[in-house]
C-alpha positions as CSV (number, residue, x, y, z in Angstrom):
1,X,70.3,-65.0,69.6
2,X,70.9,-62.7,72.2
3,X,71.4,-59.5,69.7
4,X,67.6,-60.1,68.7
5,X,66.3,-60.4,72.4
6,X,68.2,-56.9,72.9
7,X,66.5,-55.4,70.6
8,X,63.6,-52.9,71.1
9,X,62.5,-52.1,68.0
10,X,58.4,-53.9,68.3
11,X,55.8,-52.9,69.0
12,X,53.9,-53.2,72.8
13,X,50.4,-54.7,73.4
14,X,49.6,-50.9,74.9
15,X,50.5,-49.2,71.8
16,X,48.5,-51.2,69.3
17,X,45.5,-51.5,71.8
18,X,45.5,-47.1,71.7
19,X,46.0,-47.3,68.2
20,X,43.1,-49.1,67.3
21,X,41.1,-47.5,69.7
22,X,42.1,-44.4,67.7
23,X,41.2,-45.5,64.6
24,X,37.8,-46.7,65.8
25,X,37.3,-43.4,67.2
26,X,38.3,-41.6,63.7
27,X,36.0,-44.4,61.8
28,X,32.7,-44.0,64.2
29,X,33.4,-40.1,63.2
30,X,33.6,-40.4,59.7
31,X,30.8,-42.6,59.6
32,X,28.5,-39.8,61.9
33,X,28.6,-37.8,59.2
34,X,28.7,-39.5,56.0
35,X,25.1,-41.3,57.4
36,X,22.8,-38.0,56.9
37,X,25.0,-37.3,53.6
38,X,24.2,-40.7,52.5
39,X,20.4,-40.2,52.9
40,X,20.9,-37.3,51.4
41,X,22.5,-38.4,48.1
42,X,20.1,-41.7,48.0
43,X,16.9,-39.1,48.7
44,X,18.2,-36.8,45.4
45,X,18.7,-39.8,43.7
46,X,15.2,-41.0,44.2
47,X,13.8,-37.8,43.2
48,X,16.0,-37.9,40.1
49,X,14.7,-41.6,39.2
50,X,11.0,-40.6,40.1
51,X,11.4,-37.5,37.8
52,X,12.4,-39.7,34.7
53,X,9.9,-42.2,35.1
54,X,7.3,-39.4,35.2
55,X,8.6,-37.6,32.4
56,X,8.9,-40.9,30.2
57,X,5.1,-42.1,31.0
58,X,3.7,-38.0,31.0
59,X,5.3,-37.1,27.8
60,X,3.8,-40.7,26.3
61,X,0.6,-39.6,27.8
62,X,0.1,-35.8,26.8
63,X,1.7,-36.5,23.1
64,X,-1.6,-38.4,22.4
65,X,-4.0,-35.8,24.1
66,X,-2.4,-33.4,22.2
67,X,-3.5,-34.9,19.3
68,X,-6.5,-36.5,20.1
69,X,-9.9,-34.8,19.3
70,X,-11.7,-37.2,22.1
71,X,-10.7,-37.3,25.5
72,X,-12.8,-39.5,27.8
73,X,-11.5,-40.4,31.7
74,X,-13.1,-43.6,32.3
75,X,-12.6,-45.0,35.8
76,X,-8.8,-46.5,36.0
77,X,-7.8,-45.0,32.6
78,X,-8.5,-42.7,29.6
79,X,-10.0,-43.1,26.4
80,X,-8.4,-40.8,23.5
81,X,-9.7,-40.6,19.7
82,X,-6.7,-39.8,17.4
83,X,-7.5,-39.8,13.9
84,X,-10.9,-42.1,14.0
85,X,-8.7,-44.6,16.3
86,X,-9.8,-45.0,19.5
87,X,-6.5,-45.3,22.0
88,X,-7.1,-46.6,25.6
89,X,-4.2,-46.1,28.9
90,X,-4.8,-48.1,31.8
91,X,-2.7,-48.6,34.7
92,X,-3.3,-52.2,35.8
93,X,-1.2,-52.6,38.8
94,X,1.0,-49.7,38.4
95,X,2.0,-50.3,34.8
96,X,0.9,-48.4,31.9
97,X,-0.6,-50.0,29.3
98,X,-1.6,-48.8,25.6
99,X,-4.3,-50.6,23.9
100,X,-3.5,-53.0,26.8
101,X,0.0,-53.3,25.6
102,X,2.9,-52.5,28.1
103,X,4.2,-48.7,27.0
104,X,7.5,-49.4,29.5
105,X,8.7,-52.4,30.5
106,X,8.0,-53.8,33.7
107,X,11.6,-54.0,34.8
108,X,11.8,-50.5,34.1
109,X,9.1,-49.8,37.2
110,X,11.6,-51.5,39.5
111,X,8.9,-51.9,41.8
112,X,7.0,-49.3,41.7
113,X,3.7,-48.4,40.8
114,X,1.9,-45.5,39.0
115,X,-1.3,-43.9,39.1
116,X,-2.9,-41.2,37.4
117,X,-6.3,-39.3,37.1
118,X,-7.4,-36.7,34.5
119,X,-9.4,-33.3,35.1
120,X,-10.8,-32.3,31.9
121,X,-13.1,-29.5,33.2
122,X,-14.2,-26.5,31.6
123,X,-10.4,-24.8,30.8
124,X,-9.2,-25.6,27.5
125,X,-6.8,-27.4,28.8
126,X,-6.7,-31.1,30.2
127,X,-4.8,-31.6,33.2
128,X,-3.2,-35.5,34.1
129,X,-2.1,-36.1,37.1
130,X,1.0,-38.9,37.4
131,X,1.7,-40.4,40.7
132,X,4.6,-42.5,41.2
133,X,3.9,-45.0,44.6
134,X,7.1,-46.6,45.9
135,X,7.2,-50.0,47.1
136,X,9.2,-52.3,48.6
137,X,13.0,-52.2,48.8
138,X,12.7,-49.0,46.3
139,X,11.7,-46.8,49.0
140,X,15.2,-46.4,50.6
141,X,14.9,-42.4,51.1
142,X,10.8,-42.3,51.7
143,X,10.6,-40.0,48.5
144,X,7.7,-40.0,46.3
145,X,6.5,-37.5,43.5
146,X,3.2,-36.7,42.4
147,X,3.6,-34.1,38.8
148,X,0.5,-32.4,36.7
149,X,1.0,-32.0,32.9
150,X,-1.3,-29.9,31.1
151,X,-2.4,-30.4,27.8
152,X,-4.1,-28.2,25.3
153,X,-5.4,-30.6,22.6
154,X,-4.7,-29.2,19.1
155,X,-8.3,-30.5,17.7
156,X,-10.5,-31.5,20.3
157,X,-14.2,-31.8,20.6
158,X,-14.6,-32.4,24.9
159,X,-16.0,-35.8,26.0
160,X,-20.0,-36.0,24.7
């Protein structure tokens, strides 16, 4: 009994206390500068997410102009004529709808909502405008993205 009181070998209060006041020092460290790299990485991967969506719903979108040989913006949507069949987009509450069939699938929104608007002016080309709108807990960076996708319709006779 008396060989393990002799013996010196632990570890003091004093020396653990320093020690983990070390390692909380090297954690609140590593931690101050991972938090702008985080906000960072979740900003770019926003962007990244945004820029799918919109390609996804644009491409949809200007394939049919392309085509179409009517194109009438009517207040919330667009009205195409492909081949004597008259093709409607809407975007009730941030989903886009064909014919008033979903294109996507909600879930793929993950909460957030698109709009778009057309410019068909004089140019030969029709411009669409797709807006993506975050909401809720999507908007963990702040980003949003706005693109314009211009379309030169193959056989088009403008709006009457």
């Amino acid at each position: 009994m008396k060989k393990l009181v002799k013996n010196k070998k632990g570890v003091t209060l004093m020396e653990v206390i320093i020690g983990t006041l070390l390692f909380a020092l090297v954690t609140i460290t590593v931690a101050t500068v991972l938090a702008p790299v985080m906000l960072t990485f979740k900003r770019a991967n926003d962007i990244a997410e945004y820029n799918l969506l919109l390609d996804n719903i644009g491409n949809h979108i200007t394939s049919d102009i392309a085509q179409a040989s009517k194109v009438v913006p009517v207040i919330g949507g667009l009205t195409l004529t492909i081949n004597s069949i008259e093709v409607t987009y809407t975007f009730p509450a941030g989903i886009l709808l064909k014919n008033e069939k979903e294109v996507l699938s909600a879930d793929y929104y993950d909460r957030k909502t698109i709009s778009f608007s057309v410019d068909d002016t004089d140019s030969p080309n029709i411009i669409v405008t797709v807006t993506i709108i975050p909401s809720g807990r999507t908007d963990r960076s702040g980003a949003s993205l706005s693109r314009d996708y211009a379309v030169r319709p193959l056989m088009i006779s403008k709006s009457d």
